[in-house]
VOGU-3710 file (C-alpha; in Angstrom, 3 decimals, decimal comma):
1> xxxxxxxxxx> 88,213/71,088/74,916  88,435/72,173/71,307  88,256/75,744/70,702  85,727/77,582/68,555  85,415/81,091/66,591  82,191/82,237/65,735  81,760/82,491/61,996  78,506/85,010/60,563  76,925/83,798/57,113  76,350/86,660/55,175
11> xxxxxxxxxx> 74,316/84,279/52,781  71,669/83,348/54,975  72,184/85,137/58,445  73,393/81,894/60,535  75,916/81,864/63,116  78,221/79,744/63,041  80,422/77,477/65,505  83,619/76,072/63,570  87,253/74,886/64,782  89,934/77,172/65,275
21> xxxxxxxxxx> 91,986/77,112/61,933  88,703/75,187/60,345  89,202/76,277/56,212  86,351/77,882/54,184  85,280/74,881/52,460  84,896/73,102/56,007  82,877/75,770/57,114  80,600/75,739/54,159  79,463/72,493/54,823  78,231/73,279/58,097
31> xxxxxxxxxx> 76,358/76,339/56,833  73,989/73,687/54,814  73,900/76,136/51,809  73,558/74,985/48,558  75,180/76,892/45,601  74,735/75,307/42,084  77,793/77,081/41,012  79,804/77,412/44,239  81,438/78,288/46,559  84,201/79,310/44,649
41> xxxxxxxxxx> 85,405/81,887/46,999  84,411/83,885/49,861  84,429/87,547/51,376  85,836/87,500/54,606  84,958/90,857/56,411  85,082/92,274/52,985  88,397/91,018/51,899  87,943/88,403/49,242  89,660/84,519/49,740  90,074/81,267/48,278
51> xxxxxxxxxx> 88,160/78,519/50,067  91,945/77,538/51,036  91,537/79,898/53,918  91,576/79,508/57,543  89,556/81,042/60,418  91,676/81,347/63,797  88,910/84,609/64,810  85,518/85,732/64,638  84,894/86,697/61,250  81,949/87,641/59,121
61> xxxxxxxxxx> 81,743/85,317/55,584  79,857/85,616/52,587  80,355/82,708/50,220  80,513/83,525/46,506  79,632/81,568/43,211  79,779/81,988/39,491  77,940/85,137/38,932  79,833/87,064/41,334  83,194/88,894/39,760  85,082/87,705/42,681
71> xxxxxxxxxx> 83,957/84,172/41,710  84,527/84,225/38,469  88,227/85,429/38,455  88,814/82,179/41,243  87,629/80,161/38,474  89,879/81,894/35,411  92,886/81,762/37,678  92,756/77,936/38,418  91,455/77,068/35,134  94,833/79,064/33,409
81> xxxxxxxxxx> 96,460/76,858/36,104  95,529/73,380/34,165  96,225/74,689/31,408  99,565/76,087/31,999  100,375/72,518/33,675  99,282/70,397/30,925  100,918/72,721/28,460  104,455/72,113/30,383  103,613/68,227/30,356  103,072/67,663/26,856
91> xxxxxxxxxx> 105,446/70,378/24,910  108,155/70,820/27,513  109,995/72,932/27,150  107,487/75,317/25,978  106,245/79,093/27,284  102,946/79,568/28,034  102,072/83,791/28,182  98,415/84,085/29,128  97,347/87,751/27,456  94,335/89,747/27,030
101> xxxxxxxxxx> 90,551/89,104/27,100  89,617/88,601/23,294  86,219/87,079/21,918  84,939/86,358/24,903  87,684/84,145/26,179  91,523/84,628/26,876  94,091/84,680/24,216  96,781/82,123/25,610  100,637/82,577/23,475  101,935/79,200/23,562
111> xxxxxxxxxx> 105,600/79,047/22,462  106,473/75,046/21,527  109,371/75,685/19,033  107,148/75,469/15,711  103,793/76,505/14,854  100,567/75,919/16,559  98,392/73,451/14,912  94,351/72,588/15,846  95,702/69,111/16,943  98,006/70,662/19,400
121> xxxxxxxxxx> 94,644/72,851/20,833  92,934/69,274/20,650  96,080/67,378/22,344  96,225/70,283/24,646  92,403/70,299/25,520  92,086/66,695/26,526  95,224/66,743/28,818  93,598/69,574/30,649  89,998/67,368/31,083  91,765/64,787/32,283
131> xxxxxxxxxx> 93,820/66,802/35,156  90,126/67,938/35,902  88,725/64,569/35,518  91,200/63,431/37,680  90,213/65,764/40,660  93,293/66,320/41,997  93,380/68,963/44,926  95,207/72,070/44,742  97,424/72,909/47,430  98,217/76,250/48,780
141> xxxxxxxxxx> 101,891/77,230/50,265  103,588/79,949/52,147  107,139/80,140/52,013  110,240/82,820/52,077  110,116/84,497/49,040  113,652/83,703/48,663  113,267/80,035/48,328  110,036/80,837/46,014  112,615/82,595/43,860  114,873/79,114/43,881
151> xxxxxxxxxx> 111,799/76,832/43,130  111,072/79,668/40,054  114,447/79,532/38,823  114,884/76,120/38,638  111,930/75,368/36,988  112,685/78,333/34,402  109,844/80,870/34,940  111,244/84,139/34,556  108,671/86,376/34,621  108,272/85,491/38,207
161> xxxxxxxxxx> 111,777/85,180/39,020  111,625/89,034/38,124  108,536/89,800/39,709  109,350/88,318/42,704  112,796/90,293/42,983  111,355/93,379/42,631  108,494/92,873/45,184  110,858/93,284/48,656  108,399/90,940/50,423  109,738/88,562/52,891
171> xxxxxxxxxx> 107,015/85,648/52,275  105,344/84,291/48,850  102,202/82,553/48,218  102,332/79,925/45,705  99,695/76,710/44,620  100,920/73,294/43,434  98,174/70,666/41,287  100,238/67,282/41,715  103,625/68,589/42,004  103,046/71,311/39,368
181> xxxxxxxxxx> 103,995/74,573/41,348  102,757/78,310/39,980  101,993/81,909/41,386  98,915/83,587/41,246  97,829/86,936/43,105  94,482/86,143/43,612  92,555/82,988/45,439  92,222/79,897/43,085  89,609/76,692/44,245  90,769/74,147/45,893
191> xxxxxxxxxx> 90,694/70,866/43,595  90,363/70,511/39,792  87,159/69,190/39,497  85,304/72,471/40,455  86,418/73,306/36,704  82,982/72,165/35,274  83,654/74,353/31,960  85,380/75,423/29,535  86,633/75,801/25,807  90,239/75,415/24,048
201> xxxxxxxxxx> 90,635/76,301/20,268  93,598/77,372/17,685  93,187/81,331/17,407  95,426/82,519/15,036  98,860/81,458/15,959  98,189/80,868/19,522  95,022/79,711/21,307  92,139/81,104/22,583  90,397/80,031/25,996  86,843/80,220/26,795
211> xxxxxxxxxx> 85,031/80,104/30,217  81,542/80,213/32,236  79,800/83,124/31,263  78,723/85,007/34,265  75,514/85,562/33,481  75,024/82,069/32,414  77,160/79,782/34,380  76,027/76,498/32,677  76,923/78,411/29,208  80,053/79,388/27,878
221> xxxxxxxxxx> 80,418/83,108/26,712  79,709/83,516/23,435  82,389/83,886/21,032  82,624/86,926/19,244  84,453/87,943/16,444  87,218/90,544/17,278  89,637/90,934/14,548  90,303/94,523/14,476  90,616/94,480/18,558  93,410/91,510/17,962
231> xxxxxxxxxx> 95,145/93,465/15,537  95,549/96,340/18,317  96,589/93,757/20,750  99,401/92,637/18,174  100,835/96,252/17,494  101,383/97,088/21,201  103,365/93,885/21,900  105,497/94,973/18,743  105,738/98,377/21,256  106,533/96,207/24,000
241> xxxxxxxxxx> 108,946/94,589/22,104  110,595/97,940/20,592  110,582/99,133/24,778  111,699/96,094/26,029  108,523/95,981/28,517  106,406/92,296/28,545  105,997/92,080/32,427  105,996/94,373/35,411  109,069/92,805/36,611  110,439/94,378/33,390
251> xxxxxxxxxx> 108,680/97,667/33,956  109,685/97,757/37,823  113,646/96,788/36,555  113,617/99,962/34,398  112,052/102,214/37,001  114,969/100,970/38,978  117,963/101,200/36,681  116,684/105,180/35,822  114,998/104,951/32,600  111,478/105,884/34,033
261> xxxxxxxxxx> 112,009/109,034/31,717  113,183/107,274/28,465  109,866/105,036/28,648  107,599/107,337/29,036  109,249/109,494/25,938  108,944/106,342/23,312  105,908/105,122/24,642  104,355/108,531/24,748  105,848/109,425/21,112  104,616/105,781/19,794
271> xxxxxxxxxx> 101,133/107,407/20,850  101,018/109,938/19,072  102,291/108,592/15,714  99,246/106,113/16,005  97,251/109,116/16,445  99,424/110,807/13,318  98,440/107,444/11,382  94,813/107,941/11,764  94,313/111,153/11,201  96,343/110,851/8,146
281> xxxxxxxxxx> 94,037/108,176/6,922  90,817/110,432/7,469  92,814/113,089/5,048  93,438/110,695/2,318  90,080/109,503/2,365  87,910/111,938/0,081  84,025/112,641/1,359  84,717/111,892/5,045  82,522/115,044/6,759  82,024/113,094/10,112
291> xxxxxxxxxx> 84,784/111,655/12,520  82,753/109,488/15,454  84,691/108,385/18,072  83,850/106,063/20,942  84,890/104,431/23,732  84,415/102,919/27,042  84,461/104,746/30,637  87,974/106,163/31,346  89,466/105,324/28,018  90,391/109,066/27,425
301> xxxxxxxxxx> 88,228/109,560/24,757  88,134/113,600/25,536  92,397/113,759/25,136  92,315/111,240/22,220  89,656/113,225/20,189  91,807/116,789/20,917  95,154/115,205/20,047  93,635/113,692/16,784  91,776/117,577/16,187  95,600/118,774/16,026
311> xxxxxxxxxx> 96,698/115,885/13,795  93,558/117,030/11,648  94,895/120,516/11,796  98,355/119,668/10,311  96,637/117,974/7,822  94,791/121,139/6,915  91,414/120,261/7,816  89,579/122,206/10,343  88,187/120,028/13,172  84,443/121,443/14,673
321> xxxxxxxxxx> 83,603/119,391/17,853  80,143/118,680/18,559  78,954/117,495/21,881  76,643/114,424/22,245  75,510/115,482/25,610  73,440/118,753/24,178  71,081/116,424/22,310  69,457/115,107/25,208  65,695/114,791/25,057  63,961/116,088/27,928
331> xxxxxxxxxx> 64,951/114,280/31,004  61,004/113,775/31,133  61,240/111,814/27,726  64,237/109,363/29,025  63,911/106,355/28,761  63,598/104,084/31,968  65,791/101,371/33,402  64,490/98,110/34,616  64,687/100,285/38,767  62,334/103,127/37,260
341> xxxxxxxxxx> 65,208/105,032/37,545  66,114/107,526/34,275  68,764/105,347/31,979  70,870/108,496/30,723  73,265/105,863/29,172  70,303/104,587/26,875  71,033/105,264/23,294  67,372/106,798/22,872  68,138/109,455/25,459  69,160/111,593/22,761
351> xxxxxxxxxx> 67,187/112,999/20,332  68,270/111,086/17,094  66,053/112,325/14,736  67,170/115,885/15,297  70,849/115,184/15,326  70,418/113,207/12,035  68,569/116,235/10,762  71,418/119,075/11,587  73,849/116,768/10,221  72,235/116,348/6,408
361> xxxxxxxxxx> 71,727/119,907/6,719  75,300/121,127/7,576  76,643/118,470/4,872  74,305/119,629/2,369  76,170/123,365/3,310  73,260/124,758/5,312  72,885/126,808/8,448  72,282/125,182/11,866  71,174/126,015/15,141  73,039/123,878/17,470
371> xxxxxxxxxx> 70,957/122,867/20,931  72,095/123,227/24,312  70,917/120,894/26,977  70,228/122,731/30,492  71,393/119,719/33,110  69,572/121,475/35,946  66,299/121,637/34,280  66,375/118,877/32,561  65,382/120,014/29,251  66,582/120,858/25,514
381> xxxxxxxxxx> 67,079/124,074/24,995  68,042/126,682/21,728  72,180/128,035/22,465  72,004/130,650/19,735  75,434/128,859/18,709  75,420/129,086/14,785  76,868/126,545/12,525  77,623/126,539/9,088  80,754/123,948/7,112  83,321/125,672/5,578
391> xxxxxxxxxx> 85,979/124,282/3,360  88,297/121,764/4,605  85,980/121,616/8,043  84,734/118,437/9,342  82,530/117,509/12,642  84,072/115,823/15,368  81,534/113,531/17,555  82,906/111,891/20,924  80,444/110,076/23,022  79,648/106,431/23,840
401> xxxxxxxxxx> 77,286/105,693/21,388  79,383/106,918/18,364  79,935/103,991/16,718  75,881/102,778/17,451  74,953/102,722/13,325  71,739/104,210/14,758  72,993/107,025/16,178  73,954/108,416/12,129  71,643/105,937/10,713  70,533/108,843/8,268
411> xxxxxxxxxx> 74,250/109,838/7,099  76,264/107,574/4,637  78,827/105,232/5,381  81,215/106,854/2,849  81,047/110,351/4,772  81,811/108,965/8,429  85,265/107,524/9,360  84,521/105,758/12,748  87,613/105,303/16,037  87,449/103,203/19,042
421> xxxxxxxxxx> 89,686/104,367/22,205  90,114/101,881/24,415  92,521/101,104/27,118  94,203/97,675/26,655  96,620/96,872/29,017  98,870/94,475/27,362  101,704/94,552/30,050  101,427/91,405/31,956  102,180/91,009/35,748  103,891/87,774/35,078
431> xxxxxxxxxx> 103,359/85,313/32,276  100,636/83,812/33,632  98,668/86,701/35,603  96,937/89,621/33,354  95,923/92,488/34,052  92,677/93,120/33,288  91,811/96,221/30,849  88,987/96,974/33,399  91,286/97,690/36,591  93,413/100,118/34,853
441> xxxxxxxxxx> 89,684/101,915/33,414  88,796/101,643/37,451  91,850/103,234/38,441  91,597/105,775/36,240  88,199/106,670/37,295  88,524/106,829/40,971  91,575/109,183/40,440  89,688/111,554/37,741  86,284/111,122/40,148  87,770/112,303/43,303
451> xxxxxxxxxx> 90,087/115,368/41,369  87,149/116,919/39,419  83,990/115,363/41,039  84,481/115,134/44,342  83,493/111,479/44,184  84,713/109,012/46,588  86,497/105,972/45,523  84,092/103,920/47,587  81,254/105,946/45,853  83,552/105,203/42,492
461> xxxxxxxxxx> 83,374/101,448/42,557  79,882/100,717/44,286  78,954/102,722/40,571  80,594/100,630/38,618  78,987/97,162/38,061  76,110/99,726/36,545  78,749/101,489/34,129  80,581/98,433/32,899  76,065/96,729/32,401  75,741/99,964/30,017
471> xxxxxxxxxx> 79,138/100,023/28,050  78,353/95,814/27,750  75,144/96,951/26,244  75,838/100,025/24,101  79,906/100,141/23,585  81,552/96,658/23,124  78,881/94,851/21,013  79,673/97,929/17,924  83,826/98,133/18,808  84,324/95,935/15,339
481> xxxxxxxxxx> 82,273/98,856/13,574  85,407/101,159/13,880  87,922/102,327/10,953  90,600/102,648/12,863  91,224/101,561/16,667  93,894/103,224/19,087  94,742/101,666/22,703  95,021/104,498/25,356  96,589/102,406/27,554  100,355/103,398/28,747
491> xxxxxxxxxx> 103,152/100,753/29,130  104,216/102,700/32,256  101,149/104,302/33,333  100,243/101,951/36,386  103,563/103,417/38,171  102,511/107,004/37,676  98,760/106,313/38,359  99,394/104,417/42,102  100,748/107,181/43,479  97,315/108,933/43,513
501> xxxxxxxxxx> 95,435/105,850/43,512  96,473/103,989/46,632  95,949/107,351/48,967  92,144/107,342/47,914  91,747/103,232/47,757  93,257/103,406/51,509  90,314/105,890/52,556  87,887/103,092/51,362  86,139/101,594/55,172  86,315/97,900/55,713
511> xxxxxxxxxx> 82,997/97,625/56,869  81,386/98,610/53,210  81,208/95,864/50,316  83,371/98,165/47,944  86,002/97,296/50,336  86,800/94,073/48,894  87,474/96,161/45,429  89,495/98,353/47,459  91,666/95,845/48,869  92,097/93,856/45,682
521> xxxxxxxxxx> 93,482/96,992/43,810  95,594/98,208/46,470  96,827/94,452/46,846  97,867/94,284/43,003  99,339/98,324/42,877  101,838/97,045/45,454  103,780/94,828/42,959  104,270/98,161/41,109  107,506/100,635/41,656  105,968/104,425/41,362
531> xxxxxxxxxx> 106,946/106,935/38,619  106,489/110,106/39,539  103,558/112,199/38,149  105,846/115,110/37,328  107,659/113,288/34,474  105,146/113,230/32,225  104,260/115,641/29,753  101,447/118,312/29,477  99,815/116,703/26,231  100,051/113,132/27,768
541> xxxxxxxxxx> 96,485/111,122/27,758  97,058/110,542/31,398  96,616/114,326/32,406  92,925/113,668/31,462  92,367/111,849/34,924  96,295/113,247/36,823  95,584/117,013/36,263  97,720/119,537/34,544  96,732/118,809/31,070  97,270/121,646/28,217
551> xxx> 94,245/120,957/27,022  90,818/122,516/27,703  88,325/120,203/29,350
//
């Protein structure tokens, strides 16, 4: 008699009697759901898997489609899969490096010995329709790491090669699409022809690849221009290069060989010339009375807008910070989100008109009152704080909405000088696994959240769909608006932060949905050799969300 486990559908309630060792997909037939975008991967008791996986116990499933983040990520990873295999078939040998998020898509480096042209992107795009066309299954392996380090060898991937080595695990996961073998750390789908979408075009001298937006599954994401954001992305793999640091193999070698402390020196110094750079720029430019800087959650805007206030200093102009979050309206007066619930995020939750007011006033060399908002009342209230310009003073803004053009709509162009903080993580895991900009923000978060707010990480990342919906509504679509941009983001940092990350993930309960998060992060800190928190300096950006800054928060 063939044995059973019971499976629970999450999706609809039903139990469910399947095979021992019966896969995801199999069991998704039986569950007579019908996804228009899915399944493209599952939660299984809160851990997230490819529809590769097999049930040998009673387990508890939710099935997953486009709109999900989970999803989504299933369908990047196998899609950078084609292309990565096509790539190798028609420019071997060739080196594919898939890099950042850019313009709503992914820039992809492709390395074929001479320049990219728009009929390689072409060539390059119809070899990948076909593999999809083709619908060829892809296969999922387990096998000693040691031979998976052979197989990478021998077909002269690197990247992995040195990933691999540095990981200590006994056993490797790896997928093969008709004898083309790769590595990715996260669940792919299970045959080509699930890839229903997507876009290929020259971008600058590589490529740039565009999938399902999330939102709109039958759409691709719409392309935005990012030129400024690209030319960030550019200058820190000219760091990378000056460091030595693409991958974290490369990062976990150095760690090894004892030259933790020399990265975090250059890397750290490289900072703060950017930060030199820019502040020099604001002196040279004659008029500027307003520096507005923005950024997303966890960038460390609040360090970033101190260390440029000293770099103002030695430049002999006085720096006078202003806070947004005293020109609150009354909370009475806030705008509502689409729950009823107050939107303090909404850019008309402060009281423009009167900040535009001050602000002509102060640059026309009058006397302000500055307001003071009372958080436990809820309402806008008079500080008896003073304010008058001097010579050589200028007013500092930080806050998300700086760069809105409505926020100053009443002060001209030619007095502001606008920067975007961001954290771009530009250090690969391999060649062909990123790491996205968000999970470092995350990380950063749930550390800072737990140290000063007493936040849980589960509490942490349940919050955070709802901060990454505000910072896609008020933040990224005005990034382009800035002067000058400057990446937060340490080459090293993801060693020092998973010490204090992984103790707080690991409190996370598996029987809460912020569990699969949980398990996802700690899954991809493990890769990572640690670098002790004590090795990095007082001024550092990091000691915004570590502790033990020498600044004043």
């Amino acid at each position: 008699m063939e044995q059973t486990v019971r499976i629970r559908c999450r999706n609809n309630g039903a139990v469910i009697e399947a095979a021992v060792g019966s896969t995801l997909e199999s069991v998704f037939r039986q569950t007579g759901l019908k996804m228009v975008h899915g399944p493209v991967s599952a939660r299984v008791n809160n851990k997230v898997e490819g529809m590769h996986y097999r049930v040998y116990n009673h387990k508890e499933v939710e099935f997953l489609d486009m709109t999900s983040a989970s999803g989504l990520r299933a369908y990047t990873r196998s899609l950078f899969f084609v292309l990565c295999k096509a790539a190798y078939e028609l420019f071997s040998p060739c080196r594919v490096g898939i890099d950042i998020p850019v313009s709503n898509g992914y820039y992809v480096n492709l390395q074929i010995g001479r320049p990219l042209t728009a009929a390689d992107a072409d060539a390059l795009r119809r070899r990948m329709q076909e593999i999809i066309d083709s619908a060829l299954p892809i296969h999922r392996h387990v096998t000693t790491t040691e031979e998976a380090i052979r197989m990478f060898t021998e077909m002269q991937q690197m990247s992995k090669v040195k990933l691999l080595q540095s990981t200590g695990r006994l056993y490797t996961t790896y997928y093969d699409i008709d004898g083309y073998r790769d590595y990715y750390y996260g669940a792919l789908l299970t045959n080509t022809s699930q890839l229903y979408l997507f876009g290929l075009e020259k971008y600058y001298d590589g490529l740039l690849l565009r999938v399902p937006s999330r939102e709109q599954p039958d759409e691709l994401g719409e392309m935005t221009h990012q030129d400024k954001m690209f030319g960030i992305f550019k200058e820190h793999h000219h760091w990378q290069s000056i460091i030595g640091l693409r991958t974290i193999g490369d990062l976990n070698d150095a760690i090894g060989q004892g030259k933790s402390a020399t990265l975090i020196q250059i890397s750290e110094a490289l900072q703060e010339k950017k930060i030199a750079r820019i502040a020099d720029e604001i002196a040279q430019r004659k008029g500027i009375k307003l520096v507005l800087l923005a950024g997303p959650s966890s960038s460390g805007k609040t360090t970033t807008c101190k260390r440029l206030s000293v770099q103002l200093a030695v430049n002999g102009i006085k720096p006078i910070e202003i806070s947004l979050d005293d020109y609150f309206v009354d909370r009475v007066k806030t705008p509502r989100d689409e729950s009823g619930d107050y939107d303090f995020e909404h850019l008309h939750a402060l009281n423009l008109p009167l900040f535009n007011e001050q602000l002509s006033a102060l640059f026309r060399g009058e006397e302000v009152e500055l307001p003071r908002y009372d958080f436990p009342t809820g309402t806008s209230q008079r500080s008896g704080r003073r304010l008058r310009l001097g010579e050589n003073e200028i007013l500092v803004v930080e806050g998300i909405h700086a760069l809105n053009p409505e926020l100053t709509a009443q002060i001209p162009d030619e007095q502001k000088f606008r920067v975007y903080a961001s954290a771009l993580t530009t250090i690969l895991l391999d060649d062909h696994n990123y790491i996205p900009t968000t999970d470092n923000r995350l990380l950063r978060r749930i550390i800072r959240d737990h140290k000063y707010r007493a936040v849980s990480a589960q509490e942490t990342i349940r919050r955070w769909p709802s901060v990454r919906k505000g910072e896609n509504r008020w933040i990224f679509p005005y990034q382009e608006n800035a002067d000058a941009m400057f990446n937060t983001a340490m080459l090293f940092e993801l060693a020092v932060i998973k010490s204090q990350a992984e103790p707080l993930l690991e409190q996370v309960p598996e029987n809460c949905e912020a569990y699969a998060e949980a398990y996802r992060l700690l899954k991809f800190l493990h890769y990572i050799k640690p670098i002790p928190a004590d090795q990095i300096p007082p001024t550092s950006l990091l000691r915004e969300f570590l502790g033990g800054s020498s600044f004043e928060y």
